[in-house]
VOBA-1610 file (N, C-alpha, C; in pm, whole numbers, padded with zeros to 5 digits, always signed):
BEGIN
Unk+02279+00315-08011Unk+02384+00416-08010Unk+02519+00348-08012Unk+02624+00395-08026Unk+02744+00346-08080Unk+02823+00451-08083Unk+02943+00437-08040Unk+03053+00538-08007Unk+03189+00504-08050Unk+03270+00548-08103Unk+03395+00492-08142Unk+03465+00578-08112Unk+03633+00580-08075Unk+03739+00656-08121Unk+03854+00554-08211Unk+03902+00640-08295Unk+04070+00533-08384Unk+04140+00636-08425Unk+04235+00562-08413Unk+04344+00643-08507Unk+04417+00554-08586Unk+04395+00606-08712Unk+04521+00440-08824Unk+04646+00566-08875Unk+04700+00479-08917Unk+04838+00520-08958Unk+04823+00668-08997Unk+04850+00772-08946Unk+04895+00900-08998Unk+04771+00981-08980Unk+04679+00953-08934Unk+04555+00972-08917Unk+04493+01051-08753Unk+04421+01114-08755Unk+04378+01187-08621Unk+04275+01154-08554Unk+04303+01127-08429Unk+04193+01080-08357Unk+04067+01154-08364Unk+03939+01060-08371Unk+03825+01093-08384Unk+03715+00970-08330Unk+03613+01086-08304Unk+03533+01089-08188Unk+03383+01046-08271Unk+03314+00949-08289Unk+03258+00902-08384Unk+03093+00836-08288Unk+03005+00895-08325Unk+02896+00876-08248Unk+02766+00882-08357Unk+02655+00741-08343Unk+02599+00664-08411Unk+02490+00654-08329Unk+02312+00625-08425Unk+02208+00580-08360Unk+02197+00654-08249Unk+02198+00778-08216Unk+02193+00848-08086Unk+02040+00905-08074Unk+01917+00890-07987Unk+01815+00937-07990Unk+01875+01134-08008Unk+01796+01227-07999Unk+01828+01340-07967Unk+01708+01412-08006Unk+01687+01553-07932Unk+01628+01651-07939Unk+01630+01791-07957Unk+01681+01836-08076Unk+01697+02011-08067Unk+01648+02133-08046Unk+01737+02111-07903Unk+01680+02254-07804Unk+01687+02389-07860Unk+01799+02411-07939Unk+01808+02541-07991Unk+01910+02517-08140Unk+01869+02617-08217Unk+01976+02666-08335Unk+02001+02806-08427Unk+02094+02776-08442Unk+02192+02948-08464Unk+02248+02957-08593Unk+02226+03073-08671Unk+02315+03017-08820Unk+02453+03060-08798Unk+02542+02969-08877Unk+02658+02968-08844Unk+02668+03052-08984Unk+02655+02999-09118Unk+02673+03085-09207Unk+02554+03085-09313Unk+02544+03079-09428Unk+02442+03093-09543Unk+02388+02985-09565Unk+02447+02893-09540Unk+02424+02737-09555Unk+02391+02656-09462Unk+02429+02696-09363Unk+02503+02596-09224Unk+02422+02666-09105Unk+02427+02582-09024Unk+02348+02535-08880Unk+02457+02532-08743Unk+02449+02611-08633Unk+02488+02505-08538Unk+02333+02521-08471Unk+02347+02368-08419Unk+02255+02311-08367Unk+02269+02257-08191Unk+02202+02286-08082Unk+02203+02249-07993Unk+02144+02114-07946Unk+02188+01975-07932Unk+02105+01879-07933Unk+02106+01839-07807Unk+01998+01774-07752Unk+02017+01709-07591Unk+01966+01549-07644Unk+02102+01480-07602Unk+02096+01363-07677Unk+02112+01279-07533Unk+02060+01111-07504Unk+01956+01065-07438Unk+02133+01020-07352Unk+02223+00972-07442Unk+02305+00937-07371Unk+02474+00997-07379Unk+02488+01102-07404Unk+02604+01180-07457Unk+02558+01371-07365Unk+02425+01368-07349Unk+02411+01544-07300Unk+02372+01585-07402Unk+02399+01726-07323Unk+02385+01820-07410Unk+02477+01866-07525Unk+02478+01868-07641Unk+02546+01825-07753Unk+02565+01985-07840Unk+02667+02044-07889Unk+02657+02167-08017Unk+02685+02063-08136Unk+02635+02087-08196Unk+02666+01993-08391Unk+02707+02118-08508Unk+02757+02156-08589Unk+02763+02209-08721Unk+02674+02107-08802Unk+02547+02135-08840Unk+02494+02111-08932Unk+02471+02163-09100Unk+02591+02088-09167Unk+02635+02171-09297Unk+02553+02163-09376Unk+02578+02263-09439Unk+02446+02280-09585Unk+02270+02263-09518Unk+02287+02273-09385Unk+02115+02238-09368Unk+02005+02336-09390Unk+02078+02446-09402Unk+01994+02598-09445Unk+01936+02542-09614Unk+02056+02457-09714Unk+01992+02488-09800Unk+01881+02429-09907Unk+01811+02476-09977Unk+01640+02429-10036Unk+01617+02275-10029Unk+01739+02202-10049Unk+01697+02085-10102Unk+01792+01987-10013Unk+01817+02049-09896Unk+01939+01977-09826Unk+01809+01898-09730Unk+01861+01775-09746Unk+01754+01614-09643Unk+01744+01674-09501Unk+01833+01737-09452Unk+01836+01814-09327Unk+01783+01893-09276Unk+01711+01988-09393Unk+01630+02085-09340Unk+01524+02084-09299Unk+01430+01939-09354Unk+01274+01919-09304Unk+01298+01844-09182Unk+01392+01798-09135Unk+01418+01673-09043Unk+01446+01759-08908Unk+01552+01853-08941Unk+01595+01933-08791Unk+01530+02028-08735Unk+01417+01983-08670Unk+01284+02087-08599Unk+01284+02086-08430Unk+01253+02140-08359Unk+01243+02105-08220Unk+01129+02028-08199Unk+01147+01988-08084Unk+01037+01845-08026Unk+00994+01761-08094Unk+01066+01735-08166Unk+01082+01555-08282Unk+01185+01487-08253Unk+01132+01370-08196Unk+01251+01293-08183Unk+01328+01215-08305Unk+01440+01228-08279Unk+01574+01255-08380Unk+01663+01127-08345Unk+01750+01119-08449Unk+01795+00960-08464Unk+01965+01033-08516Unk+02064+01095-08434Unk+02153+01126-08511Unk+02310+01059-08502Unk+02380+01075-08621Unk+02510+01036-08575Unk+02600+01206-08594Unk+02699+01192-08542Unk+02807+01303-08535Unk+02973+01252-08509Unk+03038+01341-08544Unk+03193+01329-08548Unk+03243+01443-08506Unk+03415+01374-08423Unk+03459+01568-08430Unk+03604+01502-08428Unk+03715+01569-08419Unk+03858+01585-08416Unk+03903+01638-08318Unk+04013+01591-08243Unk+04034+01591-08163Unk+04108+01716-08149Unk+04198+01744-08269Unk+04207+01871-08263Unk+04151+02019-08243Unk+04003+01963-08290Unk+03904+02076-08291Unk+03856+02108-08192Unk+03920+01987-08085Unk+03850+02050-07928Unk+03742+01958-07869Unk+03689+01944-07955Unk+03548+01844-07914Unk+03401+01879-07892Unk+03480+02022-07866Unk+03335+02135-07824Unk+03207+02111-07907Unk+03236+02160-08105Unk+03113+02129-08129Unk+03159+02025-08227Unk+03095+01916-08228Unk+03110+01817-08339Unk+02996+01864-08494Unk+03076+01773-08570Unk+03019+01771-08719Unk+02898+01684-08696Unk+02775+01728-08734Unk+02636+01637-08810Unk+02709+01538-08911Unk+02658+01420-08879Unk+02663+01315-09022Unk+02540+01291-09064Unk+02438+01215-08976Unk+02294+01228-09009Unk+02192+01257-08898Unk+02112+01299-08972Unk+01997+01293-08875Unk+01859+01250-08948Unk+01791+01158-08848Unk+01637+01089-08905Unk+01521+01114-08761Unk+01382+01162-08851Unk+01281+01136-08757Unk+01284+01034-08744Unk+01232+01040-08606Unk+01210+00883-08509Unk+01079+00850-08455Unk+01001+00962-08534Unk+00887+00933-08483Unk+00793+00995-08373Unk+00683+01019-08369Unk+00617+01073-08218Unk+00504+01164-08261Unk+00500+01262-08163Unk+00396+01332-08183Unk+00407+01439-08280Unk+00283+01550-08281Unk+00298+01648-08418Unk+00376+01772-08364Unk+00383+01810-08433Unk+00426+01935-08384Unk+00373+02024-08293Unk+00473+02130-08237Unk+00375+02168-08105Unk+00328+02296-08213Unk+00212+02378-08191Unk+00186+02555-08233Unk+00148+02599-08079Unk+00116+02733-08132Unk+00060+02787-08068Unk+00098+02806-07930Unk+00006+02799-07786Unk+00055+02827-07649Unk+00128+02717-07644Unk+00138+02599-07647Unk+00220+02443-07648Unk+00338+02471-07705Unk+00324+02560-07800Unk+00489+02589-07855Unk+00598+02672-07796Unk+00517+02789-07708Unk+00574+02870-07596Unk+00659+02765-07491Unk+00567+02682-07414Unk+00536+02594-07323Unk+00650+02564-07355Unk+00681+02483-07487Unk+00753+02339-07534Unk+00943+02452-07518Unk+00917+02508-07595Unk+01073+02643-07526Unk+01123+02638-07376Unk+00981+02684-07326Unk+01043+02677-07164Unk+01094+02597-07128Unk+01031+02476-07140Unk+01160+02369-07129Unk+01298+02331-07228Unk+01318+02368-07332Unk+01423+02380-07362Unk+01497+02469-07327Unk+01448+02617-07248Unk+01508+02692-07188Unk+01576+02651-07121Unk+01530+02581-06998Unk+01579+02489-06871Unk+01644+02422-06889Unk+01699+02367-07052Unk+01767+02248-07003Unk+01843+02305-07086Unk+01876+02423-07147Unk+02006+02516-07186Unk+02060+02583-07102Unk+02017+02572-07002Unk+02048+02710-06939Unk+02089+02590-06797Unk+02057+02480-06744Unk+02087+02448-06648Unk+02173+02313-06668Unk+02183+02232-06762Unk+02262+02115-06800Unk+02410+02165-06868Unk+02455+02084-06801Unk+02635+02132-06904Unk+02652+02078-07008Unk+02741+02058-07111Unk+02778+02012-07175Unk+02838+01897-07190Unk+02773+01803-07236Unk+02846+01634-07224Unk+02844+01585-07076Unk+02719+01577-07045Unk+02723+01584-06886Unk+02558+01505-06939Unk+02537+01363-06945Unk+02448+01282-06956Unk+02339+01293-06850Unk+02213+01261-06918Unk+02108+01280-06805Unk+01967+01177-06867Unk+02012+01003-06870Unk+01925+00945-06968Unk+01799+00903-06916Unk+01769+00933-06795Unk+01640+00926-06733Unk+01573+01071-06730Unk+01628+01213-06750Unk+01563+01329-06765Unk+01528+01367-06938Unk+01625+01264-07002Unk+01572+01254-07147Unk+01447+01223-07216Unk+01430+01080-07092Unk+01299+01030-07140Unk+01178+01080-07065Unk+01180+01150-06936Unk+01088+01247-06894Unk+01059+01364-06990Unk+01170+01429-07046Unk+01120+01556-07144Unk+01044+01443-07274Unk+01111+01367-07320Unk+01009+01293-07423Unk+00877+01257-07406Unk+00857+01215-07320Unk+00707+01139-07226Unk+00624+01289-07190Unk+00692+01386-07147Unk+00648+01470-07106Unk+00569+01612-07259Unk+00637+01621-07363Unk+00612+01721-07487Unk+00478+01687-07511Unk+00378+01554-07519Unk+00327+01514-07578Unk+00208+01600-07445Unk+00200+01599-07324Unk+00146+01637-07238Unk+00098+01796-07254Unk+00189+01891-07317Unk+00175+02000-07352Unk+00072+02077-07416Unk+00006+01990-07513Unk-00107+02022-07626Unk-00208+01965-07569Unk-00256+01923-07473Unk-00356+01896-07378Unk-00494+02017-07375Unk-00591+01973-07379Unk-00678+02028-07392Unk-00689+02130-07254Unk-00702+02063-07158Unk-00730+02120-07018Unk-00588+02181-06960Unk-00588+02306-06935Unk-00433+02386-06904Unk-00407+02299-06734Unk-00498+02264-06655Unk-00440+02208-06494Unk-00378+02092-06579Unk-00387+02048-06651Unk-00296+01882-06691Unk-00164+01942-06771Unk-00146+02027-06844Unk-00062+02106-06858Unk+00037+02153-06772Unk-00039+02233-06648Unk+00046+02278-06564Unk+00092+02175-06452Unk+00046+02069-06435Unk+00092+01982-06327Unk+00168+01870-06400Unk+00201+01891-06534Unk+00291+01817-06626Unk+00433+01923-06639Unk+00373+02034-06603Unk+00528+02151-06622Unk+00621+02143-06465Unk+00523+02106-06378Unk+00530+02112-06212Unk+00619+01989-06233Unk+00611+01886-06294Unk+00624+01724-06230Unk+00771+01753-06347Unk+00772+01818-06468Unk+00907+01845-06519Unk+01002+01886-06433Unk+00945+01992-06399Unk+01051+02111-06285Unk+01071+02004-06197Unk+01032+01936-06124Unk+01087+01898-06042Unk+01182+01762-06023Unk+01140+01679-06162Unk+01226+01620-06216Unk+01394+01662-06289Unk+01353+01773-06332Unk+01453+01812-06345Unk+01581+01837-06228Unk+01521+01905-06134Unk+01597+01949-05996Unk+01680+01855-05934Unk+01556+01728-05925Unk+01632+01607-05890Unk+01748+01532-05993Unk+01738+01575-06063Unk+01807+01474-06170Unk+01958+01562-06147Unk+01937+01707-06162Unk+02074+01794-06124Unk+02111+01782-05989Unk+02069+01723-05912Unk+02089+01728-05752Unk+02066+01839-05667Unk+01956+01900-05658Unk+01927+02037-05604Unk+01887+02045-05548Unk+01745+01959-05578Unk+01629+01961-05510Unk+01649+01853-05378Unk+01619+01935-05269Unk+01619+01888-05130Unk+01518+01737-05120Unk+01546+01685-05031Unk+01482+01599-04995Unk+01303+01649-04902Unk+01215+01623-04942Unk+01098+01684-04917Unk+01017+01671-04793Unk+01020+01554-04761Unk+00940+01509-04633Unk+01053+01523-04524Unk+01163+01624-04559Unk+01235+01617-04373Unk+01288+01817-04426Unk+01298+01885-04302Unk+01312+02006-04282Unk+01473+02002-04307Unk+01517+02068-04388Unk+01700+02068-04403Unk+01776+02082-04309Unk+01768+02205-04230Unk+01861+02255-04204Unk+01854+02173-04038Unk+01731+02118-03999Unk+01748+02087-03851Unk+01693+01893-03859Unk+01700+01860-04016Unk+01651+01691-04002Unk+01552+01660-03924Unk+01454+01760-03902Unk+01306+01676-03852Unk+01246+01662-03936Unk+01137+01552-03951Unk+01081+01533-04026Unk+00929+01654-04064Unk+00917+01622-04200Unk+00798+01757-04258Unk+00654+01751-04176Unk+00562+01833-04106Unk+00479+01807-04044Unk+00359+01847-04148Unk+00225+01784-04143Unk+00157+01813-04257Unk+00068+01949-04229Unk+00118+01952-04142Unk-00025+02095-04083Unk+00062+02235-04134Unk+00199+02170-04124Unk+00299+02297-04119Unk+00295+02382-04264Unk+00384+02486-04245Unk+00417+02518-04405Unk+00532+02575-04457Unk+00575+02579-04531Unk+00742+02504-04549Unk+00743+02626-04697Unk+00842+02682-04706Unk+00919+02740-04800Unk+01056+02650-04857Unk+01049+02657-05024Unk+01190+02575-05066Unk+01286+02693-05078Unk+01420+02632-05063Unk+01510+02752-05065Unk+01608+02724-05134Unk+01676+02818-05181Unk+01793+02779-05280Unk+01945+02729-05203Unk+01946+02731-05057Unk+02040+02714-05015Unk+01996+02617-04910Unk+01858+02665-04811Unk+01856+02612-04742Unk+01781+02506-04723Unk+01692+02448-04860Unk+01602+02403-04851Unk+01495+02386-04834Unk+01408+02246-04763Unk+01313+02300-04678Unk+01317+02401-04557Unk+01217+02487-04516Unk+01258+02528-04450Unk+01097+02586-04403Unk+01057+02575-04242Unk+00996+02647-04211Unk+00922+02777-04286Unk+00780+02852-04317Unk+00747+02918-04349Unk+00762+03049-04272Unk+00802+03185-04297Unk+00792+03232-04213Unk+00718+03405-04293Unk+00650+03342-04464Unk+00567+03448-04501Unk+00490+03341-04587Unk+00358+03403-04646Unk+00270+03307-04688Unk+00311+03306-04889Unk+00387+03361-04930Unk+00399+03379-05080Unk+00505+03288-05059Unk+00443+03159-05172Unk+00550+03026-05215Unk+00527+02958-05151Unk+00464+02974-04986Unk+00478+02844-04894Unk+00459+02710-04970Unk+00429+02603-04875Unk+00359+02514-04958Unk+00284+02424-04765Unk+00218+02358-04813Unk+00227+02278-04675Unk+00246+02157-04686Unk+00276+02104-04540Unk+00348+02020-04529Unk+00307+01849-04600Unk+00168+01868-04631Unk+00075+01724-04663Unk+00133+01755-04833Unk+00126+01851-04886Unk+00180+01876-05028Unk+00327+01810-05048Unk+00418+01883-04949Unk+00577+01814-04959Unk+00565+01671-04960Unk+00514+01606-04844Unk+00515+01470-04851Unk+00432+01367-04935Unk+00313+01456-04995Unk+00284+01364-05128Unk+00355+01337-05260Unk+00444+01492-05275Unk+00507+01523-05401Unk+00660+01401-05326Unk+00715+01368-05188Unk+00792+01293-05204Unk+00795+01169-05220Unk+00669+01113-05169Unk+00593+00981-05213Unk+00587+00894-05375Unk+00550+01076-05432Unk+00560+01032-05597Unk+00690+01066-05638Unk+00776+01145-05586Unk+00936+01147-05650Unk+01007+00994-05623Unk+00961+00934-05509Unk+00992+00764-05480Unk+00928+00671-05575Unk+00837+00715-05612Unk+00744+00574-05674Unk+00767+00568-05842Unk+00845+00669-05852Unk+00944+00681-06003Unk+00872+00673-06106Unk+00715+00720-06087Unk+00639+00716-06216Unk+00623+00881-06231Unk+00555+00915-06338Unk+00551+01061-06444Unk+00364+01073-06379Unk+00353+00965-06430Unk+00145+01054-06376Unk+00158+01046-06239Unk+00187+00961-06156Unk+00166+00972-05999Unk+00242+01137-05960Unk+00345+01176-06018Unk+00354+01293-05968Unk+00306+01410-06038Unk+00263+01394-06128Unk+00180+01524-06213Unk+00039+01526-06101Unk+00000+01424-06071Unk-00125+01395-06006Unk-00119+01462-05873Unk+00015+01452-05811Unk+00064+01521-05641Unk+00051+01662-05718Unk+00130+01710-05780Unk+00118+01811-05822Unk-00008+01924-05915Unk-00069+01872-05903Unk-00203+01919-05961Unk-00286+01973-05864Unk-00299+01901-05687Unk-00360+01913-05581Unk-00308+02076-05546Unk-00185+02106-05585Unk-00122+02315-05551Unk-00052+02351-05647Unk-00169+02360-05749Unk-00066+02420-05846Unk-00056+02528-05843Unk-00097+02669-05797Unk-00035+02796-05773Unk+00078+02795-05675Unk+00060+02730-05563Unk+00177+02752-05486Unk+00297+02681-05511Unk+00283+02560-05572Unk+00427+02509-05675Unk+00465+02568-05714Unk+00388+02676-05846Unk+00450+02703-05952Unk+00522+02823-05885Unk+00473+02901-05792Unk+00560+03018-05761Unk+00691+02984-05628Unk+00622+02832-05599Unk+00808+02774-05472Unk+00874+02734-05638Unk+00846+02664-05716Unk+00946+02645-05788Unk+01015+02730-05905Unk+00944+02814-05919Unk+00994+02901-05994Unk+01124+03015-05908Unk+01091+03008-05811Unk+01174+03107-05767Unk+01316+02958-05691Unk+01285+02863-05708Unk+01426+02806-05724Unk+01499+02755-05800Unk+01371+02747-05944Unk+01477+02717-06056Unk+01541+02884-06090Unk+01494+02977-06036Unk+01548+03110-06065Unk+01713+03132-05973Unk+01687+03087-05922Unk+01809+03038-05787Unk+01912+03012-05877Unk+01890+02884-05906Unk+01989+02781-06004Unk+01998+02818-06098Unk+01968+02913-06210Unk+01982+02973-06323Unk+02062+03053-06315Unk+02052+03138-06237Unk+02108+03264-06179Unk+02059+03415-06272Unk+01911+03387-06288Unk+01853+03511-06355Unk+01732+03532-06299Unk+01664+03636-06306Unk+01528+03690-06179Unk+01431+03627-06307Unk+01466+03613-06486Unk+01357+03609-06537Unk+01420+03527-06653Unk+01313+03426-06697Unk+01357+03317-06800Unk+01330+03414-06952Unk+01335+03420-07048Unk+01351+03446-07163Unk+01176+03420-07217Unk+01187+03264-07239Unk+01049+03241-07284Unk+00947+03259-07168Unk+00998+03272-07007Unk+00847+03317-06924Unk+00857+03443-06970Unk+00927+03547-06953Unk+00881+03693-07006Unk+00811+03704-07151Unk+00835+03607-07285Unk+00759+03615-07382Unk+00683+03543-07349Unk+00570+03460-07261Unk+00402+03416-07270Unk+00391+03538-07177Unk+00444+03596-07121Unk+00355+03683-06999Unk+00283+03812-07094Unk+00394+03872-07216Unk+00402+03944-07312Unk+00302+03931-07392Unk+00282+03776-07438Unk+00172+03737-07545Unk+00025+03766-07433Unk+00044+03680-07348Unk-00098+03703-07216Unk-00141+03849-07224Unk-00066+03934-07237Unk-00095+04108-07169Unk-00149+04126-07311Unk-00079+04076-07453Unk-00161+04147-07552Unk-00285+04062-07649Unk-00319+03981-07579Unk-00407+03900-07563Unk-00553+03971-07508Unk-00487+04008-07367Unk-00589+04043-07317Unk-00656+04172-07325Unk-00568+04246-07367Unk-00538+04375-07448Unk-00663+04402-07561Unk-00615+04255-07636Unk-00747+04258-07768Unk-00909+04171-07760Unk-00876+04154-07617Unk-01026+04112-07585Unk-01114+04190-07588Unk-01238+04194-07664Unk-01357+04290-07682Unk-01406+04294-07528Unk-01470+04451-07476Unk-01505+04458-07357Unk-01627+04350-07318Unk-01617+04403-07197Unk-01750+04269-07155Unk-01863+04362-07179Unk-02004+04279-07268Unk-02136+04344-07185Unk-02199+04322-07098
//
């Protein structure tokens, strides 16, 4: 990656960015031709681009700019223009896995949901970059518990990486340490915190394994903590990345819940 600014004689400063890994979370047509593109790039953030002419038949851009392919791009902007969204210069596959379909492709959204909806703009995050990379390939997994304790070990990577997520093995609000018998609710304000209804709890041997593996800074050791409760994760963490979002319901969870109901809908009865 490579970054420049100059200005030569009579000329306007510009903002010049090269070799950048990236991933496009989302895109919008700007006009008949043209793209803006949302990129989450490994060392710059979360990124808007104008991608020109990429709408059209024969433009190099159009087979290249897909979600969950890792991407090789450079971009520019003017300083006048604000900075907000920069110009595409290129973009190249970089290689990796296939494409996601199907339930993996739902899956593979939700997390781009999360990281539209909770990362700012130009606000770097190059260790949650390479977790969502390491992590897509996990998605198309045959067995859904390796799936879901790969979505668990995201979420909670994520949290940490934004600074949210409490520290696990000690109770917040009073600094004792987590007891394993106990059972502990996460909170959006207060943290850990004592249980004092059984929906979300978690217990206390769960908190302190999942903090064991948030220390030991590997991706399977905590998919692995997290696999041991995966119903009661998924519903403590969902209701605190709902916290931090500031919406009761994500976009792409309401479309799998949608696909699930008419799914099940067209299942032939049992005999």
């Amino acid at each position: 990656m490579a970054t420049s600014r100059g200005r030569g004689p009579g000329a306007r400063a510009a903002h010049r960015v090269q070799g950048e890994p990236a991933y496009v979370l989302h895109r919008y047509d700007w006009s008949e031709s043209s793209l803006i593109l949302d990129l989450f790039t490994r060392d710059h953030g979360r990124v808007a681009v104008v991608a020109k002419g990429a709408k059209r038949p024969y433009s190099q851009l159009r087979p290249v700019l897909l979600p969950f392919q890792r991407l090789v791009v450079g971009y520019s902007s003017r300083e006048e223009e604000g900075g907000e969204v920069h110009t595409l210069k290129s973009a190249e596959w970089a290689g990796g896995s296939a494409m996601l379909t199907g339930a993996p492709l739902l899956t593979g959204f939700y997390l781009n949901e999360l990281l539209m909806k909770l990362l700012a703009r130009a606000d770097p995050h190059p260790v949650l970059f390479d977790v969502y990379a390491r992590t897509l390939p996990y998605l198309s997994a045959a067995d859904d518990l390796r799936v879901q304790a790969a979505l668990r070990a995201f979420e909670l990577l994520l949290l940490r990486e934004l600074g949210v997520l409490p520290q696990l093995d000690l109770a917040t609000l009073t600094h004792t340490p987590v007891q394993p018998e106990a059972r502990y609710l996460l909170h959006g304000e207060a943290g850990v915190v004592e249980a004092d209804r059984p929906e979300g709890a978690l217990s206390g041997r769960t908190l302190l394994a999942l903090q064991r593996a948030l220390e030991a800074d590997g991706l399977e050791p905590l998919q692995a903590a997290c696999a041991t409760a995966l119903p009661e994760l998924r519903t403590a963490l969902r209701a605190l990345l709902h916290y931090h979002v500031g919406t009761p319901q994500l976009r792409t969870r309401q479309m799998m819940m949608d696909v699930q109901r008419l799914l099940d809908r067209n299942q032939p009865p049992a005999r």
